[in-house]
N, C-alpha and C positions, 0 to 999 in steps of 0.2 A: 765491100759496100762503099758506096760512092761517100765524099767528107760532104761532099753538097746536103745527098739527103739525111746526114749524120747532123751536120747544124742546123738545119732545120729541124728534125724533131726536138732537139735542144732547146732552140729557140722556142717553138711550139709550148712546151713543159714550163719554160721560163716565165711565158706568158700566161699560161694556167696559172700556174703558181701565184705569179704576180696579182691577175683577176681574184683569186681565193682568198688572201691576207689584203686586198684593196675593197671587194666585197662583202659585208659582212653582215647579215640577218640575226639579227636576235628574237629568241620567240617569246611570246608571251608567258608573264610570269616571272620571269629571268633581267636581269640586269649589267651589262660587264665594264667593268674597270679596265678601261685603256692605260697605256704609260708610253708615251711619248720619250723616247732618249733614257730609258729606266725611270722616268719621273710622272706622275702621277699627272693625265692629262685630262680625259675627262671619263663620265657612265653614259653607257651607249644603254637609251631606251630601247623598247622592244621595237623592232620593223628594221626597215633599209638603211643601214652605215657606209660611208667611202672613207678607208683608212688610207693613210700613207705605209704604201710596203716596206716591210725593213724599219723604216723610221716609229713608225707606229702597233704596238702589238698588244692583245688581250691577254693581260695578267693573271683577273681574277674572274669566274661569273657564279656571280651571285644569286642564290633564289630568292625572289622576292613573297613568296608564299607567304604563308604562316606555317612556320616550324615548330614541331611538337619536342621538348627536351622531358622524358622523365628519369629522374633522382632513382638512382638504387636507396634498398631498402640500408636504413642504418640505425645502432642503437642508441639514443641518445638519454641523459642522467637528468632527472628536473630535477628541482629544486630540492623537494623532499628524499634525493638519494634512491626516486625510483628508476626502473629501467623500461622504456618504452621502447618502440617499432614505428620507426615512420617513414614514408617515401613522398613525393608530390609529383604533379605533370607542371609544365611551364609551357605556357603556348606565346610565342611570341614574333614578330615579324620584323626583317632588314629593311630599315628605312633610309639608310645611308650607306650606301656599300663602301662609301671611298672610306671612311671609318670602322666600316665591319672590317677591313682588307687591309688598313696599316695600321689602326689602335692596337688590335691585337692577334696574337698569331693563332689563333683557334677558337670563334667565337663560340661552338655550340659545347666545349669543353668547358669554356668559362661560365658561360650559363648553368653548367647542371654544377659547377663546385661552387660555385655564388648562392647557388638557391639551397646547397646541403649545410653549406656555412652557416647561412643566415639561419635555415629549421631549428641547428644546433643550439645557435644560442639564442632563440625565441621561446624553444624547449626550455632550454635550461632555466631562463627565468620565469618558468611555471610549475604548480604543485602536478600531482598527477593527476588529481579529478579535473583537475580548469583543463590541463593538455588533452584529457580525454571527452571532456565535453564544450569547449569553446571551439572547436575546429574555426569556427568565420573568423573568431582573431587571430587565431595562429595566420591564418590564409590573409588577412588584411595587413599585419605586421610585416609579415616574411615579401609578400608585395609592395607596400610600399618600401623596404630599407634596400631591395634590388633594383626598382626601376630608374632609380640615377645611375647606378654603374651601367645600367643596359643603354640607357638613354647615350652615356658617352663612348659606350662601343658601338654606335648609328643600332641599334635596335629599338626596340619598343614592344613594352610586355603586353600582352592581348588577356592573358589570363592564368591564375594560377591555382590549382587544386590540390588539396590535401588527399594525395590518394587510397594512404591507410595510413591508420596510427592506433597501437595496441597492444597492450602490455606484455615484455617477456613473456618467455614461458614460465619461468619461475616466477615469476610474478605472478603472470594469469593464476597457476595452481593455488599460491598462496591467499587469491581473491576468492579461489572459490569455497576454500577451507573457509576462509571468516565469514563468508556470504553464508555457508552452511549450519555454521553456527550460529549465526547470527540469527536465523529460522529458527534454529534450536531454541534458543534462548527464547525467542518471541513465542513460541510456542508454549514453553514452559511458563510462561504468563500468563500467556490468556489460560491455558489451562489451571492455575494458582485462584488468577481472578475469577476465574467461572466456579473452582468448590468454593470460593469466598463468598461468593452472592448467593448459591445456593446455602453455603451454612447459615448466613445471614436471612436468606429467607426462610430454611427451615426453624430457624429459633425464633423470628416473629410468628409464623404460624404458631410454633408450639406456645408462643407466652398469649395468642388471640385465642389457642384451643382451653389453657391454663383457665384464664379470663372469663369464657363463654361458659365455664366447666363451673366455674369458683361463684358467676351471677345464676346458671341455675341451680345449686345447689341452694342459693341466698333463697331463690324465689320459692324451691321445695319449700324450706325451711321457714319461708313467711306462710306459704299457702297451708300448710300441715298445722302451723300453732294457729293458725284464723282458723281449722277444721275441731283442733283441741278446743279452743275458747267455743267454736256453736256448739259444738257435744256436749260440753261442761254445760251451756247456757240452756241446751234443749233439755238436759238431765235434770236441772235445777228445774226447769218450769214446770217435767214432768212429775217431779217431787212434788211439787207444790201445787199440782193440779189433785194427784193423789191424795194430800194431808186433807186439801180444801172438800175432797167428798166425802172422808173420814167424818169430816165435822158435822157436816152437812147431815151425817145418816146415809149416805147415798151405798148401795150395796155392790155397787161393779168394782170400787177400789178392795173391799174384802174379795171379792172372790178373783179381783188380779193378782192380789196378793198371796192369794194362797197356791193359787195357778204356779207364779213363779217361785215358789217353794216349793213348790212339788215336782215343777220341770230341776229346779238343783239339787234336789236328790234322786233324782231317775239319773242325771248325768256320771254324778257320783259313781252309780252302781254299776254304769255301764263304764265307764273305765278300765283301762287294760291293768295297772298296777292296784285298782281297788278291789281288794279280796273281801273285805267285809263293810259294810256302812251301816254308823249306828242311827239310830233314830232314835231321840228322844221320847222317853214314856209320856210325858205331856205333852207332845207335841200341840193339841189342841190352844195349852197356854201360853205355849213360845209362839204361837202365832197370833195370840191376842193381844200376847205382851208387843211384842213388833207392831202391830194396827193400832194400840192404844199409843206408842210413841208418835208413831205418825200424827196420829190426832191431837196430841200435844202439841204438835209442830203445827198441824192448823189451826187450834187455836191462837198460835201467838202470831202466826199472818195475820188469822183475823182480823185479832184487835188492832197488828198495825196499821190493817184498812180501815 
């Protein structure tokens, strides 16, 4: 092969080469850190760059996106000595690459052990109920105490979420044994309190049935001695209507009279236990003798009228 067309193709390559490291597109989204002599010269925005070849070369490129960093899961002790589960997402975006590229030597490393750090001892100064029910402070806290370190490694936090947080497994079991008890126990109350209100209302019933039982008995006992006192009272007038025809001569009180002495000895006779009934030989004077007392007795109404 000819040396002529041998440096020319050379030449050719040299100058490709040259145009490729002098040329330089950056595309959208994207950022690069130039270094001039190994020294930090400047960030080539997105579109058309003219480098100096050789002298000039792209170190670092940067995405200027928004970057999603999530936290493995880890178990962390609050305060009360319990043991939780917690992880986060961390959304955050390079705002300074020349800082993301010499502060430190792995920014998306530092991010997710900055943000596990910080969970730990956010956790830690919380009981278990606040860790498992305040998630926005935990999320407000653990946010603010990273975005200065993020700020001085050229980043900038967009946002940070508590992705789960939840109790061991021994833990959870032991939540649900007292959760289950716990029902027990409440049960076993209302169930205590419910025969209590029934006992309590079955013994006011009983002392209103007592009450109801004890006033009608009173009101028997009033109405029966008012039925005692008109019978007594009807008997006595009857008495004394009787004496008064005695006196009078009137003839319907003898022959009541003897009526009902004759109805108390038919009763007599018919009796189951009466085998024999006597009857007095003078009956005639035992019943004059009785109509003359009556009439005794009307005379001395009489004279009180």
């Amino acid at each position: 092969m000819d040396v002529s067309i041998v440096f020319s193709l050379v030449l050719v390559a040299a100058v490709v080469y040259t145009l490729s490291q002098m040329v330089r597109i950056v595309p959208q989204g994207e950022e690069w850190v130039v270094e001039r002599l190994g020294k930090y010269h400047k960030t080539l925005l997105p579109g058309l760059h003219l480098l100096i070849p050789i002298v000039d070369i792209v170190a670092y490129k940067i995405v200027t996106k928004e970057l999603i960093q999530q936290t493995r899961e880890q178990e962390v002790i609050t305060k009360d000595n319990a043991v939780v589960i917690i992880s986060a997402v961390v959304f955050y975006r390079v705002t300074d690459p020349g800082k993301a590229s010499y502060s430190i030597s792995n920014f998306e490393s530092a991010v997710a052990n900055m943000t596990t750090t910080t969970l730990r001892a956010v956790i830690g100064g919380m009981t278990l109920n606040e860790s498992l029910s305040q998630r926005d402070q935990i999320k407000a806290q653990v946010a603010g105490k990273i975005r200065d370190s993020l700020s001085g490694w050229g980043l900038t936090l967009g946002n940070l979420e508590v992705q789960d947080i939840r109790p061991s497994q021994n833990l959870q079991e032991a939540m649900e044994r007292q959760a289950a008890a716990d029902r027990e126990r409440e049960a076993a109350i209302l169930i205590a309190d419910g025969q209590k209100r029934a006992a309590i209302a079955q013994a006011e019933g009983l002392k209103e049935s007592v009450i109801l039982e004890a006033q009608g008995r009173l009101e028997a006992a009033k109405l029966e001695a008012q039925a005692k006192v008109e019978l007594a009272e009807g008997d006595r007038k009857a008495m004394v209507m009787i004496a008064q025809g005695l006196v009078s001569g009137e003839a319907a009180p003898h022959y009541l009279l003897a009526q009902r002495y004759i109805d108390s000895v038919k009763k007599l006779s018919e009796a189951d236990n009466s085998k024999v009934v006597f009857m007095p030989a003078d009956w005639q004077q035992s019943l004059a003798g009785a109509v003359g007392s009556l009439g005794y007795l009307g005379n001395i109404l009489g004279e009180k009228k």
